[in-house]
C-alpha positions as CSV (number, residue, x, y, z in Angstrom):
1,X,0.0,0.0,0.0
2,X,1.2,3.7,-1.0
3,X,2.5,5.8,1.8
4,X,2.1,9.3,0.6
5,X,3.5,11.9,2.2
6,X,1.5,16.1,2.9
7,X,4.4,16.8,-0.2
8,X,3.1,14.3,-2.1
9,X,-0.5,15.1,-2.3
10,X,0.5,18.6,-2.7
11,X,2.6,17.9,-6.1
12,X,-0.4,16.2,-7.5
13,X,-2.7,18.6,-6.5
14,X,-0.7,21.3,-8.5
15,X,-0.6,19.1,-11.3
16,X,-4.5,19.2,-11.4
17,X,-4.9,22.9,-10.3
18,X,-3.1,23.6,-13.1
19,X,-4.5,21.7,-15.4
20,X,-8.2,22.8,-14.8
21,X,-6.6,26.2,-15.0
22,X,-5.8,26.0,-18.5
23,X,-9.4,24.5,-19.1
24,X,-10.9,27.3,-17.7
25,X,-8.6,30.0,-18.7
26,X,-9.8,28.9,-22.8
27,X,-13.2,29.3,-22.3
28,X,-13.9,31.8,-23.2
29,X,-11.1,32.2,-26.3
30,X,-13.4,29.2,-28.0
31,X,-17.1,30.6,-28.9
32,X,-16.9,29.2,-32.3
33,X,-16.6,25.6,-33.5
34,X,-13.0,26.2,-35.5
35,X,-11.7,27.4,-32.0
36,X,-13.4,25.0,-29.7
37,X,-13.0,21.9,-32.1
38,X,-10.2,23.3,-34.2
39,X,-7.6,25.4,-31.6
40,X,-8.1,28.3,-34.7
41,X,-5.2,25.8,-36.4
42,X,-3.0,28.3,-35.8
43,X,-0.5,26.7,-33.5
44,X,2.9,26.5,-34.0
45,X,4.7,23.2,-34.9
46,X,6.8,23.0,-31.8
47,X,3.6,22.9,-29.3
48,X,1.5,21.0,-31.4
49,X,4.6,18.5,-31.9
50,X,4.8,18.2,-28.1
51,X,1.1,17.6,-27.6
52,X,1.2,14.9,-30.2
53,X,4.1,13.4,-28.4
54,X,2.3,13.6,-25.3
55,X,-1.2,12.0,-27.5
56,X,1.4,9.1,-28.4
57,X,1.6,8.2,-24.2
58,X,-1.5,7.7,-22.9
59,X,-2.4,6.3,-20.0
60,X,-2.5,2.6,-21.8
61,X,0.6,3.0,-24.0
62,X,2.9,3.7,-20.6
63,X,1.1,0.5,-18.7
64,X,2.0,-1.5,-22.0
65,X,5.5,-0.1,-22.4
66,X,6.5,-1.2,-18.5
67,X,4.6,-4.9,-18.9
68,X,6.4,-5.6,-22.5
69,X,9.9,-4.8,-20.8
70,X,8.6,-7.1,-17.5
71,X,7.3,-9.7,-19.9
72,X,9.4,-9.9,-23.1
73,X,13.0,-7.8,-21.5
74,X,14.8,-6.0,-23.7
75,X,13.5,-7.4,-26.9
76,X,10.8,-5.6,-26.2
77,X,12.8,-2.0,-27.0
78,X,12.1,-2.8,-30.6
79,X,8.7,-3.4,-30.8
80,X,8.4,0.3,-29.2
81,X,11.6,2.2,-30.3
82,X,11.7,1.1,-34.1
83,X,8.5,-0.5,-34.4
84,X,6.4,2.7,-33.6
85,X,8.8,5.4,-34.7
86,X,9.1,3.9,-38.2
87,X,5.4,4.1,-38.8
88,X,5.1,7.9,-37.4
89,X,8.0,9.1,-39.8
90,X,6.5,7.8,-42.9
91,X,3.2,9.5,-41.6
92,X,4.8,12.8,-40.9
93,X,6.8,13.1,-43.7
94,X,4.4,12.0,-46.7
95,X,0.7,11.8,-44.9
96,X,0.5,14.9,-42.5
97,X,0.8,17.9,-44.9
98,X,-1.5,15.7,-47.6
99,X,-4.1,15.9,-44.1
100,X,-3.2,19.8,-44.0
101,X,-3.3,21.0,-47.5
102,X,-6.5,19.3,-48.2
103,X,-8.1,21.7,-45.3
104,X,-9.9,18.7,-43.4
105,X,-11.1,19.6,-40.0
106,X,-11.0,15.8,-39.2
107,X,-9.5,12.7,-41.0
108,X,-13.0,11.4,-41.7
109,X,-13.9,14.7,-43.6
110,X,-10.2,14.0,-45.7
111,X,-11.6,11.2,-46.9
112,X,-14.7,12.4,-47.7
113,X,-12.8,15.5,-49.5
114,X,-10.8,12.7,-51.1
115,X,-13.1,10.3,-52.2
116,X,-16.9,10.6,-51.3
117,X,-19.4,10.9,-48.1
118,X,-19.9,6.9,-47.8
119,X,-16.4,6.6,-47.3
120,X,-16.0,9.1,-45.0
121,X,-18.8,7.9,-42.9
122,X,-17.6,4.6,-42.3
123,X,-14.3,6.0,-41.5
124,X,-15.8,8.3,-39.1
125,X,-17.7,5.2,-37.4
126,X,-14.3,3.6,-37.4
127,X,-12.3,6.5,-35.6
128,X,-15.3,6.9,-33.1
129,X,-15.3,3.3,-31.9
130,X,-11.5,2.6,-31.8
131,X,-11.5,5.7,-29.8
132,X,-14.3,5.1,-27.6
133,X,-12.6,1.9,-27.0
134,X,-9.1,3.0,-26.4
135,X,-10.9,5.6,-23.7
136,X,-12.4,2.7,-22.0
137,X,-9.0,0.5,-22.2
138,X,-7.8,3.6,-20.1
139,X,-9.7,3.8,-17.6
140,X,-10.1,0.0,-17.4
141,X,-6.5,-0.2,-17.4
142,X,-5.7,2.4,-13.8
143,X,-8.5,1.7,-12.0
144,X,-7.1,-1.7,-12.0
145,X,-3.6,0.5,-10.8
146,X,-6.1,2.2,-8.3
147,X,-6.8,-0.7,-6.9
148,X,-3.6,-2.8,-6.6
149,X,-2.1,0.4,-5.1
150,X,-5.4,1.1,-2.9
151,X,-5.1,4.6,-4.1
152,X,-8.5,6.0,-3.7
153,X,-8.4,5.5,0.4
154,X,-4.9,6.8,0.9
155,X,-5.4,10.0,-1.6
156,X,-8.7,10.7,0.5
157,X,-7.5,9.3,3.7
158,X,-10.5,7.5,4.5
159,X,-9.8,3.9,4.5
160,X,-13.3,2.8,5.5
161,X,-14.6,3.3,2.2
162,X,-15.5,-0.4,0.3
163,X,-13.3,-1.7,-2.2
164,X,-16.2,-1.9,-4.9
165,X,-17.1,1.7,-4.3
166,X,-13.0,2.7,-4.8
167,X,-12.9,1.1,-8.1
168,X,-16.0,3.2,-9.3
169,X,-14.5,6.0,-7.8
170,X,-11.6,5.3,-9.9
171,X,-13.1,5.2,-13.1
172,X,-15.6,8.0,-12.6
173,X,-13.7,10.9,-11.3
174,X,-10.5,11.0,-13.8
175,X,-13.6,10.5,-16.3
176,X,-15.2,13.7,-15.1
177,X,-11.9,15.4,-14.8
178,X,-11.2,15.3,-18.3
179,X,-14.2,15.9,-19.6
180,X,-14.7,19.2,-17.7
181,X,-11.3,20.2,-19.2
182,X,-12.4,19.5,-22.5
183,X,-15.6,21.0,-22.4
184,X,-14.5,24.3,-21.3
185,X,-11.4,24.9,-23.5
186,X,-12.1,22.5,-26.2
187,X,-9.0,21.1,-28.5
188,X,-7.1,24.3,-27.2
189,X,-7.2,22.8,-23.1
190,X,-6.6,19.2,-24.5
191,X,-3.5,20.3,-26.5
192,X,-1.8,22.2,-23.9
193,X,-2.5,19.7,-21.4
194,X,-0.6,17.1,-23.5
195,X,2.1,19.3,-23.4
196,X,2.0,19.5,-20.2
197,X,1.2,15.6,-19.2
198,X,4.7,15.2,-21.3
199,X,7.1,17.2,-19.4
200,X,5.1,16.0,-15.8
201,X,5.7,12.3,-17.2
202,X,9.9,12.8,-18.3
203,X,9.8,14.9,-14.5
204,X,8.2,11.8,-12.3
205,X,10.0,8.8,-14.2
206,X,13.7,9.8,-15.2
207,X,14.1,10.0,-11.5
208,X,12.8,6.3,-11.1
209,X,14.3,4.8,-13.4
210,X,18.3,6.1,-12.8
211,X,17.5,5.8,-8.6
212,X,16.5,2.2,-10.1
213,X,19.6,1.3,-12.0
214,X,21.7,3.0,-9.1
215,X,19.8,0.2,-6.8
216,X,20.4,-2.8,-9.0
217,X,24.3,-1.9,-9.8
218,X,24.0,-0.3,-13.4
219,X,23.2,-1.2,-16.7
220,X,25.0,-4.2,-17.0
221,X,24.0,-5.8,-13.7
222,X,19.9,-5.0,-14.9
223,X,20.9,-7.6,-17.9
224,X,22.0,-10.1,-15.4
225,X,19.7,-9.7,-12.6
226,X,16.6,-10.0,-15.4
227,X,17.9,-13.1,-16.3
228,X,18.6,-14.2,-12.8
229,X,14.5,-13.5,-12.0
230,X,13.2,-15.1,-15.6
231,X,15.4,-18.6,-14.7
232,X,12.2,-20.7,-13.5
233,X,9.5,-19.0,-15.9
234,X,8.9,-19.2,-20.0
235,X,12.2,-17.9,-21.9
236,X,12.6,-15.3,-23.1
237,X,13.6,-14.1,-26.8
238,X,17.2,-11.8,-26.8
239,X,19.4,-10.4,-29.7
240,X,18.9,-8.7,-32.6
241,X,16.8,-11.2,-34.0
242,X,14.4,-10.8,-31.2
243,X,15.0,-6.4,-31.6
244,X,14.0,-7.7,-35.3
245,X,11.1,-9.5,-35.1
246,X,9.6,-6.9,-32.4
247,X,10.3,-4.1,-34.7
248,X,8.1,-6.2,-37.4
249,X,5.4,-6.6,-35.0
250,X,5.4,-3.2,-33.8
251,X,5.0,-1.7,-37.2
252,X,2.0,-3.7,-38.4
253,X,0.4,-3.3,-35.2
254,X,0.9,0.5,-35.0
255,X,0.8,1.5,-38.7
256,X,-2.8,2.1,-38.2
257,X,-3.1,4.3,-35.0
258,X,0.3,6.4,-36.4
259,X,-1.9,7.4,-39.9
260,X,-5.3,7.1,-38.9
261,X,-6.0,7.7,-35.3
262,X,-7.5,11.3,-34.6
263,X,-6.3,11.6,-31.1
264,X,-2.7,11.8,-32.5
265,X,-3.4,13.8,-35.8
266,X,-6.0,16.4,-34.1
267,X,-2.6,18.0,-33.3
268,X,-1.0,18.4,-36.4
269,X,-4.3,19.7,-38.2
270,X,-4.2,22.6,-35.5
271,X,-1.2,23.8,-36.6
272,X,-0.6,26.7,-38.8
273,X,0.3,25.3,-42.0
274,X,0.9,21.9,-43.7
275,X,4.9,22.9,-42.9
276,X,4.4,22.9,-39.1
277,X,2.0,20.2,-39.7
278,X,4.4,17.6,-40.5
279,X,7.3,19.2,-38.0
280,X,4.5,18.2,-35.6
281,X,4.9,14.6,-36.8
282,X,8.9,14.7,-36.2
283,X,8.7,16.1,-33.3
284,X,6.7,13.4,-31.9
285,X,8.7,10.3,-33.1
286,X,12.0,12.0,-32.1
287,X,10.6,11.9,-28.3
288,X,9.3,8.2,-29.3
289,X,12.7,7.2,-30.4
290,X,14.2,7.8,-26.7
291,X,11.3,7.2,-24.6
292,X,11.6,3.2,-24.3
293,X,15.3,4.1,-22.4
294,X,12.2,5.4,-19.5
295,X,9.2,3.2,-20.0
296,X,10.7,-0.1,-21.5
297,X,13.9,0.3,-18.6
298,X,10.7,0.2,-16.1
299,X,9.6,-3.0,-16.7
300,X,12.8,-4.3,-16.4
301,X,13.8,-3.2,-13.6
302,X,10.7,-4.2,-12.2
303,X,11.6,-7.7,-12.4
304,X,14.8,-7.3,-11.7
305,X,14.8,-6.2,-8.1
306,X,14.3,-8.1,-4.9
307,X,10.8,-9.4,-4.9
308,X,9.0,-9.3,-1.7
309,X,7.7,-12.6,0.5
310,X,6.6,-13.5,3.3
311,X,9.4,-14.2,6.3
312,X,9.8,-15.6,9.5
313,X,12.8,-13.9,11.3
314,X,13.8,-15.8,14.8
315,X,15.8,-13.5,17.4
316,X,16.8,-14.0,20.5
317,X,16.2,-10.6,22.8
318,X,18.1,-8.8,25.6
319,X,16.4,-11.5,27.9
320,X,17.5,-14.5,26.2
321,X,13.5,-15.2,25.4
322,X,13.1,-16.2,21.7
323,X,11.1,-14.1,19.6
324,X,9.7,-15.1,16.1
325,X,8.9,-12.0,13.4
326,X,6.6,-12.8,11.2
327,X,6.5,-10.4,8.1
328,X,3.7,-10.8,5.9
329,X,3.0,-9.6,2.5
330,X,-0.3,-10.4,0.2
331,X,-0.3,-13.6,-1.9
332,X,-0.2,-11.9,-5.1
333,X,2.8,-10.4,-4.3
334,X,4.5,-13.5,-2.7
335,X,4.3,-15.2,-5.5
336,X,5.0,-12.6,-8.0
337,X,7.9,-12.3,-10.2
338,X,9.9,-9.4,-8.6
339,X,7.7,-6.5,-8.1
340,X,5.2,-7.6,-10.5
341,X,2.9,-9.4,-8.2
342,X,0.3,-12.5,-9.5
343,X,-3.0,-11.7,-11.0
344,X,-5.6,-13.2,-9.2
345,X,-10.0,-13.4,-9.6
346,X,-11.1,-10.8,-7.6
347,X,-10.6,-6.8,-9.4
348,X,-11.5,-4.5,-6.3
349,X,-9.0,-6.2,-4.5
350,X,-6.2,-7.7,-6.4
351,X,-3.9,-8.4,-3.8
352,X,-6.5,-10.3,-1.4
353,X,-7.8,-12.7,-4.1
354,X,-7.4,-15.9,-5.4
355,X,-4.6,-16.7,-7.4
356,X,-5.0,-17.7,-11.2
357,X,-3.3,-20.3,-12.6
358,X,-2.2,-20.9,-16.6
359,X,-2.9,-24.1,-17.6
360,X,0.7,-25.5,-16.4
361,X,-0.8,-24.7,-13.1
362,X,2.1,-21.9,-12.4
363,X,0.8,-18.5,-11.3
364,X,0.1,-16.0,-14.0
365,X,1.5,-12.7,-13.7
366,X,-0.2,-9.1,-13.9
367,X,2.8,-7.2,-15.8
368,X,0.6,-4.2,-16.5
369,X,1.6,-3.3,-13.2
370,X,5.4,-3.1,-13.3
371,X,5.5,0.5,-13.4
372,X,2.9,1.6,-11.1
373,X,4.7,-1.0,-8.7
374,X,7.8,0.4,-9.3
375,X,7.1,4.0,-8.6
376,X,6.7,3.6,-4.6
377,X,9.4,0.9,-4.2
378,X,12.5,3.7,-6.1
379,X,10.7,7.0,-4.9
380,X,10.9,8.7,-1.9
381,X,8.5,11.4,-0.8
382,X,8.2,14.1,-3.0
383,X,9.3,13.0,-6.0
384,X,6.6,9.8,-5.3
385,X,4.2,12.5,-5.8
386,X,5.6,13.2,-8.9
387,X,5.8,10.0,-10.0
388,X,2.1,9.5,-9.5
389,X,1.5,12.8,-11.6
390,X,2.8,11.3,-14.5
391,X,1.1,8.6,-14.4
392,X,-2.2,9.9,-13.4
393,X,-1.2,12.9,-16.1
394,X,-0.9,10.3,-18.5
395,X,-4.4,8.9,-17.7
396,X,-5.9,12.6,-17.5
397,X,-5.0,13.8,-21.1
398,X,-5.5,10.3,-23.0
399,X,-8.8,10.4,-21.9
400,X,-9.1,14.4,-22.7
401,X,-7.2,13.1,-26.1
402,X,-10.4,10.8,-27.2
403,X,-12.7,12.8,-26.4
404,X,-11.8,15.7,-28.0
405,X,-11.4,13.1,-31.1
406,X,-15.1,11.9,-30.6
407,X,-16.8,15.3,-30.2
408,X,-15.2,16.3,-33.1
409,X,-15.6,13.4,-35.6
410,X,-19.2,13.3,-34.3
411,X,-19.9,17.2,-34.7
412,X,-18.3,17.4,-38.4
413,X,-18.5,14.2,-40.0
414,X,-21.9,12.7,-38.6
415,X,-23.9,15.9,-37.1
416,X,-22.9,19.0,-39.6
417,X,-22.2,16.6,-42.9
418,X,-25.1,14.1,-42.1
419,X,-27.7,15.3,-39.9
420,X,-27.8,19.6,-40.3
421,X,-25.9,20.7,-42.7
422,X,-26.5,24.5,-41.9
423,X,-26.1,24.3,-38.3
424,X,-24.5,27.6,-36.5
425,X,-21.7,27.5,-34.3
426,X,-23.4,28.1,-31.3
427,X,-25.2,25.0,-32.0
428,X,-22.1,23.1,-33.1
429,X,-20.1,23.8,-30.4
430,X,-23.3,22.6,-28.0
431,X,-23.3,19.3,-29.6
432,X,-19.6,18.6,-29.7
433,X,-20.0,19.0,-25.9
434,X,-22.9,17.0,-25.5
435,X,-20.6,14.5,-27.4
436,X,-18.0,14.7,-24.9
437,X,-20.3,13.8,-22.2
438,X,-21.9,11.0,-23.6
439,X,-18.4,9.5,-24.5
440,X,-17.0,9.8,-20.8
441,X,-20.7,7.8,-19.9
442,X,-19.9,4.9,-22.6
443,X,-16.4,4.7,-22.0
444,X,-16.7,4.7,-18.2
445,X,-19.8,2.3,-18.4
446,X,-17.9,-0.4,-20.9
447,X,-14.7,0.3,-18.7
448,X,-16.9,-1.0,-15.5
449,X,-18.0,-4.0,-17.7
450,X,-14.4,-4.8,-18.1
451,X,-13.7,-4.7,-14.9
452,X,-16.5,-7.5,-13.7
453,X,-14.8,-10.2,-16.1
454,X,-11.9,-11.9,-14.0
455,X,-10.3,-13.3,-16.8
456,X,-9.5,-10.8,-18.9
457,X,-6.3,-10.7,-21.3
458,X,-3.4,-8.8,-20.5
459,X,-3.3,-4.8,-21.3
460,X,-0.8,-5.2,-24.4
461,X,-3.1,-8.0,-25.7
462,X,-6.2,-6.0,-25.0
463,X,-4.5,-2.8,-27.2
464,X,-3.0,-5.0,-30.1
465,X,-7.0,-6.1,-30.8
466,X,-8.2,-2.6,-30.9
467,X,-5.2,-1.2,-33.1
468,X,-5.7,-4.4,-35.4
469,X,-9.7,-4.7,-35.8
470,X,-10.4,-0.9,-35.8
471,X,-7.3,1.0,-37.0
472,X,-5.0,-1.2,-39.3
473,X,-7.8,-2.0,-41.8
474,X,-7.9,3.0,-42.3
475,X,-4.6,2.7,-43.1
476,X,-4.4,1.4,-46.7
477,X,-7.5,3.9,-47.4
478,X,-5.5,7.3,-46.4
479,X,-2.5,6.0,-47.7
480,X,-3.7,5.8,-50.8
481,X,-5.7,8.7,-50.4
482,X,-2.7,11.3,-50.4
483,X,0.2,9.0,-52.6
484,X,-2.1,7.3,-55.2
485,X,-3.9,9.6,-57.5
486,X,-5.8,7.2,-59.6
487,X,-7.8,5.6,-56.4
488,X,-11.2,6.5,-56.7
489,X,-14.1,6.7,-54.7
490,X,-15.7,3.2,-55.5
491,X,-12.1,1.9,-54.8
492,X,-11.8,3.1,-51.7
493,X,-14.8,2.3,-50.1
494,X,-15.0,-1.2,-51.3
495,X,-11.2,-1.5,-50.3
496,X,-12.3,0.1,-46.7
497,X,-14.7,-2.8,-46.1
498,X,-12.7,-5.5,-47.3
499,X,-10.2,-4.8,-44.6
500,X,-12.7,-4.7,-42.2
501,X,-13.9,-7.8,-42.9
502,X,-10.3,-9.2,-43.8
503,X,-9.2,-8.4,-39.9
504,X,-12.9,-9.8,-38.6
505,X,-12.7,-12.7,-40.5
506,X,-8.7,-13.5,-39.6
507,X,-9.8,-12.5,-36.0
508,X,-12.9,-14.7,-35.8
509,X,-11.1,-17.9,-36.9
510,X,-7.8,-18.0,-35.1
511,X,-7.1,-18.2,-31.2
512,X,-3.6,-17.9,-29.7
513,X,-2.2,-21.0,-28.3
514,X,-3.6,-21.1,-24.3
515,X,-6.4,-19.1,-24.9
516,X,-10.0,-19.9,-25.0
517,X,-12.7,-18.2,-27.8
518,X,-13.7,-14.8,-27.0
519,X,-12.2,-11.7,-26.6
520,X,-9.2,-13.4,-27.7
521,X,-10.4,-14.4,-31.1
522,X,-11.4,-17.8,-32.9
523,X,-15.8,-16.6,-32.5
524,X,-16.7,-17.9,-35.9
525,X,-14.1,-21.3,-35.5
526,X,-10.7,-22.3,-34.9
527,X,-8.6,-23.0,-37.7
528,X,-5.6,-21.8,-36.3
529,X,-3.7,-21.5,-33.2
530,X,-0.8,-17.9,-33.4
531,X,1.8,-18.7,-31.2
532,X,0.8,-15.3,-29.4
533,X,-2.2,-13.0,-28.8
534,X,0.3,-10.5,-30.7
535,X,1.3,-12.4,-33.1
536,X,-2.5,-13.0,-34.1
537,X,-3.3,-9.1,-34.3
538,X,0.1,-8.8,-36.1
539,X,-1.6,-11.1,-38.9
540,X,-4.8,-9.5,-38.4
541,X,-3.7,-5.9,-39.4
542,X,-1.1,-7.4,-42.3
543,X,-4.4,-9.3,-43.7
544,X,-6.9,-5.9,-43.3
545,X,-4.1,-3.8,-45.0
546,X,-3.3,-6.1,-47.8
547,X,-6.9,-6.9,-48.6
548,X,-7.8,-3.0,-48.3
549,X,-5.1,-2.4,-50.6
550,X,-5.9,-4.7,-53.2
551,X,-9.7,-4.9,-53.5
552,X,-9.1,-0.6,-53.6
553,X,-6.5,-0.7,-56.5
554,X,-8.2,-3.7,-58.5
555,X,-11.3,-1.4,-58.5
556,X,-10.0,1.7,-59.1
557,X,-8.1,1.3,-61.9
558,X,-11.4,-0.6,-63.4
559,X,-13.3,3.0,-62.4
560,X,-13.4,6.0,-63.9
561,X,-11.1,8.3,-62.3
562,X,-12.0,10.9,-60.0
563,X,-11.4,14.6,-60.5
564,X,-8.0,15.3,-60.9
565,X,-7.5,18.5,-59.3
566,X,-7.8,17.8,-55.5
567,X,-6.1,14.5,-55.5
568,X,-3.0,15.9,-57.4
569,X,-2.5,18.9,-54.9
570,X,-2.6,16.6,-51.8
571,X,-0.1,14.4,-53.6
572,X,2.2,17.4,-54.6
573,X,2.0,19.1,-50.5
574,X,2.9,14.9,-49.5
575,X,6.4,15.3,-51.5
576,X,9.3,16.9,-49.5
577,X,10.9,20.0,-50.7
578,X,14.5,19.9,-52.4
579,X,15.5,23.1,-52.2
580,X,17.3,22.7,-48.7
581,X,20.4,20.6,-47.6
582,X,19.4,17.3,-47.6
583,X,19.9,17.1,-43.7
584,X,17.2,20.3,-43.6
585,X,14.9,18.2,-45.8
586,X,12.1,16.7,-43.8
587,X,13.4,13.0,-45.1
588,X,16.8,13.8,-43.9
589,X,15.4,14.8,-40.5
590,X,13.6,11.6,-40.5
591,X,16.9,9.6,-41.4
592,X,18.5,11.0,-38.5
593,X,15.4,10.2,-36.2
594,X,15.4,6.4,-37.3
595,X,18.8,6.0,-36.8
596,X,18.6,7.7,-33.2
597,X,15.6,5.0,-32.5
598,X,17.8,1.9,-34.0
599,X,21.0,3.1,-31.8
600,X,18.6,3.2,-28.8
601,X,17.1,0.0,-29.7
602,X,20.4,-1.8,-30.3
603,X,21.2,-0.8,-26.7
604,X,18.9,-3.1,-25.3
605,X,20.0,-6.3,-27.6
């Protein structure tokens, strides 16, 4: 259980103060819909570039980037240093200015702008429900932190209150938080507060992680006391062929969210011009291409240091009389795998229930909470209260993140294009917050849902469904949208639900080898047993792309071509500019961020 100190609770109040400031400080700079939904888009690169940074670590991502070093070690670096930086730079270089210079106000309207209203509305049902989702996965995903870490009673002080009642607690208020932010300063709040979530997050975990390594003896003694702690349990994959194969994995999986996810690019199509636009998108992967040396290092060292259990100590006292000690700790964490304790059936309270088993019988372990685990064991008071910001910073603005998304995707590409064309902005801006509302009630009620099932799959295999079933099969569309003039609009669409029903259909009839049918897959039948939940989403978002991309170009070029004029000047603001040095060019800059990610990555082999 946490032991926060007066300094503690103070830090993360400040965090919060000033966060709400900024919400309430915008309101009244966004009376119209361009402003409130928008941000004006006149924001420079370098803010919108940190704020899409910050977009890129929500809540979710961090909990998946400390389990994957816990579960997988260092192999794990590549799956989030090259795996996910790759993806981005192609984005920023060739498909952010083609988002800006065809002056969408969303990525569903692009498409419409690009090819025709039925394909933009099935993209915009698409984005709403892989970001309802991902909102949900957040809060599903710390108020099962709140609860290992009992944080509700020892934030409030009252430990009386019941466990059920802390885990709705837990889900509801940062739920509420965020969506009062958002509905007072609209995209304007969100963005500075992911700004802000990104300098609290670098603040509360650098500190961690080097009192961490300092603990365990360095950088080489982490290597040697992970393997030490992963003698007795599965092995795990090391080398570059591991770094390899994780980089493969990571790009399939997140070359979907990188192009089409509108939490990420609701950034870059606030900033000024398509210039700053893509600038946005560098900025971001160059913080992505050193962050796994924080979040990955996390999960490591989580395993790596002492794990708790309980002890009997025998001493004899001043009297001669023999005294026994007894030190207990919870189950879950006695038989964890250092800090990372065992998952067991009961939600509300993790660390009081019963153990659950894999089908070897050997305890299965929750790695989702490595980092949150490892924040009270490395810091002491003060920066513990930092620590916690970050984390609960990252919670806060993913959640303001998605629902800005939502309220805009819904306002412009459902309400205004569908339902009232000629609505004012008074009126646009009402139902955009309405919006907002209703998606903190869905996400917070399917998030509750999640939380009654006591068998759920882990947090990365939860995220690698979403990013395969809802955002792989987008990709293909915009990319061909801003690089491939002759796709039309009959192409697309039919492309669009092929490779929905390509990742359904590979979903539906495989199930990963330990797993029953379900959330995990293999709902229509079983024909095929991944060796991994990722490895099945991995296929699933390689066979959505491919099919997407070749039902779209086997149509289109069987279509009469669309109108020439838009698609060639989103293609011409995609190409990067030759005039400059080729280390000032955009693709240079991108070269120099790849290779910083590779060197980073190769650190960890």
């Amino acid at each position: 259980m946490l032991n926060l100190s007066p300094t503690d609770l103070m830090v993360m109040l400040i965090y919060f103060f000033f966060t709400v400031s900024v919400g309430v400080g915008l309101k009244a700079f966004v009376p119209t819909g361009e402003q409130f939904l928008l941000a004006g888009r006149r924001l420079p690169g370098w803010l919108t570039g940190l704020a899409m940074a910050g977009a890129s670590l929500g809540a979710v991502e961090v909990l998946v980037m400390g389990a994957a070093g816990a579960r997988w070690g260092m192999a794990s670096a590549g799956f989030f240093g090259v795996g996910t930086v790759l993806p981005l730079l192609l984005v920023a270089v060739y498909l952010v200015p083609a988002y800006s210079a065809s002056g969408a106000r969303s990525l569903p309207e692009f498409l419409g702008l690009r090819f025709d209203a039925k394909t933009r509305l099935l993209g915009a049902v698409a984005s709403l429900s892989g970001s309802l989702l991902m909102a949900s996965l957040a809060l599903y995903a710390m108020a099962r932190v709140a609860a290992s870490l009992r944080l509700i009673d020892v934030m409030f002080r009252y430990p009386n209150i019941r466990m059920e009642w802390q885990l709705l607690l837990s889900v509801v208020v940062p739920a509420a938080f965020a969506l009062m932010v958002v509905v007072l300063g609209g995209l304007s709040a969100t963005l500075y507060g992911q700004v802000m979530q990104f300098f609290v997050l670098v603040a509360g975990f650098l500190p961690m992680v080097l009192l961490g390594l300092k603990q365990i003896g360095g950088w080489s003694a982490m290597h040697v006391a992970f393997q030490k702690a992963i003698a007795g349990s599965e092995p795990v994959p090391a080398g570059l062929g591991a770094l390899a194969t994780a980089a493969l994995l990571g790009v399939l999986l997140t070359a979907g969210t990188a192009a089409t996810d509108m939490t990420l690019m609701q950034a870059a199509l606030a900033a000024e011009s398509p210039r700053m636009a893509r600038r946005s998108g560098l900025i971001a992967a160059a913080a992505r291409a050193i962050l796994p040396l924080l979040l990955v290092v996390s999960g490591v060292l989580a395993i790596s240091m002492p794990a708790p259990h309980t002890a009997i100590t025998i001493r004899t006292d001043q009297d001669g009389a023999i005294v026994h000690e007894v030190e207990v700790v919870p189950q879950a964490q006695d038989q964890g795998l250092g800090l990372v304790p065992a998952q067991t059936d009961r939600v509300p309270d993790p660390m009081s229930g019963k153990l659950l088993l894999d089908s070897n019988g050997v305890p299965r372990h929750d790695y989702a909470m490595a980092t949150p685990f490892l924040l009270p064991h490395n810091l002491p008071s003060g920066l513990l209260g930092l620590g916690l910001a970050g984390l609960l910073a990252c919670l806060v603005s993913s959640l303001m993140g998605r629902f800005s998304a939502i309220n805009t995707v819904f306002a412009l590409d459902i309400y205004q294009a569908r339902l009232r064309k000629n609505v004012s902005e008074k009126s646009l801006v009402a139902v955009a917050r309405w919006t907002a509302l209703a998606a903190a009630i869905l996400a917070s009620a399917l998030a509750w849902g999640g939380l009654q099932f006591k068998d759920m799959p882990g947090l990365l295999d939860l995220l690698a469904v979403v990013l395969a079933v809802f955002f792989a099969p987008l990709a293909a569309t915009f990319a061909l949208g801003a690089l491939y003039r002759r796709a039309t609009a009959t192409g697309a669409f039919l492309g669009l639900v092929a490779g929905f029903a390509a990742a359904l259909l590979h979903w539906g009839l495989t199930v990963p080898s330990g797993y029953f049918p379900g959330l995990a897959g293999g709902w229509i039948a079983v024909l095929h047993h991944p060796q991994s939940m990722l490895s099945q989403c991995a296929g699933t978002a390689l066979c959505a792309m491919l099919a997407n991309a070749l039902i779209a170009v086997l149509v289109s070029l069987r279509s009469p071509a669309t109108a020439e004029s838009h698609s060639t000047a989103i293609a011409t603001a995609a190409k990067s500019p030759r005039a400059l040095a080729w280390w000032r060019r955009p693709i240079g800059v991108a070269a120099l961020i790849l290779a910083i990610a590779i060197a980073v990555s190769l650190l960890f082999a």
